[in-house]
Every structure is written in C-alpha cells, then in structure tokens.
C-alpha positions as CSV (number, residue, x, y, z in Angstrom):
1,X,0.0,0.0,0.0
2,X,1.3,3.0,-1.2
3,X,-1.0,5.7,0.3
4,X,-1.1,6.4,4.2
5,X,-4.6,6.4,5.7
6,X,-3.8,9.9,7.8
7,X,-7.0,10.4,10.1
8,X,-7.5,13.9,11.4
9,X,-7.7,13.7,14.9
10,X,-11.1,14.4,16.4
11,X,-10.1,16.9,18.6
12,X,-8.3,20.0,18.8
13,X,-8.1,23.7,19.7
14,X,-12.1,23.7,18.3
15,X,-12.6,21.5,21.2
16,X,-11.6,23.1,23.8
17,X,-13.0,26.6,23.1
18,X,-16.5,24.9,22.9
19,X,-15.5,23.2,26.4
20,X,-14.7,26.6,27.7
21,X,-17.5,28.3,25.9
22,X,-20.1,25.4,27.7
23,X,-18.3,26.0,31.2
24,X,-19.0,30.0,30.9
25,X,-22.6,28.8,29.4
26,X,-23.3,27.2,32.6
27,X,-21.5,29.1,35.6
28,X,-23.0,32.6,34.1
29,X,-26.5,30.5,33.7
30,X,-26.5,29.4,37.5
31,X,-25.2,33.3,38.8
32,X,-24.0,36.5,37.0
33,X,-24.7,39.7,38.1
34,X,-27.0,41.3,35.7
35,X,-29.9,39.8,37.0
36,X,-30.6,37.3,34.2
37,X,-29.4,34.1,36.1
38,X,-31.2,31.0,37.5
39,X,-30.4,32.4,41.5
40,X,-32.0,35.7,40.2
41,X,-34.7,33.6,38.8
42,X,-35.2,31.4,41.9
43,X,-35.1,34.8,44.2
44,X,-38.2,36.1,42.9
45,X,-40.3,34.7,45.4
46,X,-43.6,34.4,43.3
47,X,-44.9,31.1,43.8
48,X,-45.5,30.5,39.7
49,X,-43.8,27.8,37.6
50,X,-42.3,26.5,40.9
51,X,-41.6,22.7,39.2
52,X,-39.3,24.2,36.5
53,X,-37.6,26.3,38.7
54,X,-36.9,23.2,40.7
55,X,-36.0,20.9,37.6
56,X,-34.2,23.4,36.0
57,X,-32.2,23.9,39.6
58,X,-31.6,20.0,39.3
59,X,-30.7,20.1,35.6
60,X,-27.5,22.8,36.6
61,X,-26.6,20.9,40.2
62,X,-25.9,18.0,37.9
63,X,-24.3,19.7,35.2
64,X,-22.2,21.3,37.6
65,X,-21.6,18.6,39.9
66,X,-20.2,16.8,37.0
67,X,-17.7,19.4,35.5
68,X,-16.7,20.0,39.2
69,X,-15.9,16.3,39.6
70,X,-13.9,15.8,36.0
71,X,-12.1,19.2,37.1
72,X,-10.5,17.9,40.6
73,X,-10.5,14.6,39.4
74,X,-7.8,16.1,37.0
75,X,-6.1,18.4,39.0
76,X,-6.6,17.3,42.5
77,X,-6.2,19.7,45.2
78,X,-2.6,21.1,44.5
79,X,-3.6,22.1,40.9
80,X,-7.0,23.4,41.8
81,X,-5.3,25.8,44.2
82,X,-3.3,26.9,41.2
83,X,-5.6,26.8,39.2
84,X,-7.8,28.9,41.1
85,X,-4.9,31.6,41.5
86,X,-4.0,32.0,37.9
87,X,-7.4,32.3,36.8
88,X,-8.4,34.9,39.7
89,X,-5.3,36.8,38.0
90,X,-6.5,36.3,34.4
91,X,-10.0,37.0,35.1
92,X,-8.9,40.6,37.1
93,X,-6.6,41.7,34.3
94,X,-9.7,40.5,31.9
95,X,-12.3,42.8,34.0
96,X,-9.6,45.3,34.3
97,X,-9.6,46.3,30.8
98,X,-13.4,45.4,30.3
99,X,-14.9,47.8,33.4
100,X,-14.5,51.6,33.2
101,X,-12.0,52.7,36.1
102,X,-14.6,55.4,37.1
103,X,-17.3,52.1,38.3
104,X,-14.2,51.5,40.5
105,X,-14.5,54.3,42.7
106,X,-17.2,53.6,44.1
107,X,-18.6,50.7,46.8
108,X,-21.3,49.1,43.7
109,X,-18.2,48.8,41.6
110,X,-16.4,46.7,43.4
111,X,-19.3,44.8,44.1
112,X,-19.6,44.5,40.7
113,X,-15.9,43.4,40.2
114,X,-16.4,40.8,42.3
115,X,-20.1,39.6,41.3
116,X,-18.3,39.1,37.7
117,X,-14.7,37.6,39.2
118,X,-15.9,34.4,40.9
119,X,-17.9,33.1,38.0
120,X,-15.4,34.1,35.5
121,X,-12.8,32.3,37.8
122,X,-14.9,29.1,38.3
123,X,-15.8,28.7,34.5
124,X,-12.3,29.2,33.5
125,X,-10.9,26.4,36.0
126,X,-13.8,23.8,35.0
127,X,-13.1,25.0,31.3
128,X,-8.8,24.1,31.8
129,X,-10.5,20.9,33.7
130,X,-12.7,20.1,31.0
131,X,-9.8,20.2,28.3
132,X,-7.0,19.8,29.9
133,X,-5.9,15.9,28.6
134,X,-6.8,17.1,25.3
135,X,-4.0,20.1,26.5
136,X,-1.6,18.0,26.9
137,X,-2.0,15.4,24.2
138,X,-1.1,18.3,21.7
139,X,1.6,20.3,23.6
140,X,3.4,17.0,24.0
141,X,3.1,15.8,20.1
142,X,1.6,12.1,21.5
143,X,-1.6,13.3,18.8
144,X,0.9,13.1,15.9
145,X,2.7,9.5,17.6
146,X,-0.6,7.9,17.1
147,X,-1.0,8.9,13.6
148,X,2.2,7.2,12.5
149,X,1.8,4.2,10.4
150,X,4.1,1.0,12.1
C-alpha cells in the first residue's frame, strides 16, 4: 500500500473553546450579576412555575456537579489551588480592561468586580478541567505518535 490512511484527529483547539465556551454557558447561567441568572430567577419569590424552577435547579446541580468532579479529578487539590490563583489573576486583568475605572471608585463597583470575578474564575478552571488531557495530548506531540503508520 502506497497511500497512508492519515486520520485527522477528532479533537483539537475547536474542542476546547466549545469546552470553555459550555463551562462560561453554565457558571453565568447558574449566577452573573446582571440579574438574568437562574439564583435571580429562583429569588423572585412568586410562587408561579415552581416545578421548572426546581427541575431546571436540578438540571445545573448536575451539570455542575459533573464538571466540578472531572475538574479535581484532574487536578486534584494542588492544581486546583493553582488553578484557582492563575485564573483569579487572568479573570482581574480581563475585567480590568473590560470595566470603566470610574465604576471602580465607588462601593457598587467593586461589588460589581467581584459579582463578575468568581464566576469568570470558576468557569475558567472547569473549562482548563474540562480540556486539559486534550492540552496535553497536543503540547506533548503524542496526537501526531498515534497517527504514524508502524
């Protein structure tokens, strides 16, 4: 056989952005601070569509439960914690250069900071979590090793 039967690999940098993009999907689904979020949702204490409220607060405990578990299955507790630190760091240069530096001056701004850091921060660590064997298969060629006729 003269040709070589060269598969491309069925996963990639594509991947992972749409792992990231469905980590920020849920986190800024369950809480962001605009007020379009499921806790805002729940908060309104009218007593209508109470059984989707509930399944749809079932639906995200489970989908987050399950990235949260994949995540510190992968990373454990020492790469959580830096995990968490580097993307508290990228998220606050991120809304740095997003939010005006007059909102900071004032209490609500910071509040504001904040309401948008910890989400930002948690999707971005189950998002690395997510993808991060797929990561490491391409930084450390082992994509291309398997591709390599014997």
């Amino acid at each position: 056989m003269t040709g070589h039967n060269k598969k491309k690999p069925l996963y990639g940098w594509r991947w992972v952005s749409m792992r990231m993009s469905v980590a920020f999907l849920i986190v800024f689904l369950t809480y962001n601070p605009t007020g379009y979020s499921y806790l805002h949702w729940l908060a309104q204490f009218d007593n209508s569509l109470l059984s989707l409220k509930v399944m749809v607060g079932i639906l995200l405990f489970i989908f987050l439960q399950v990235l949260f578990s994949i995540t510190f299955s992968i990373f454990r507790l020492s790469g959580m914690i830096a995990g968490v630190i580097t993307a508290v760091l990228l998220s606050q240069h991120v809304l740095i250069l997003v939010l005006a530096e007059k909102r900071m001056e004032s209490f609500d701004g910071y509040i504001l900071w904040l309401g948008y850091l910890l989400p930002m921060t948690a999707a971005i660590v189950i998002g690395a979590g997510t993808s991060w064997a797929q990561i490491m298969t391409r930084l450390s060629g082992q994509e291309y090793k398997r591709l390599m006729s014997k």
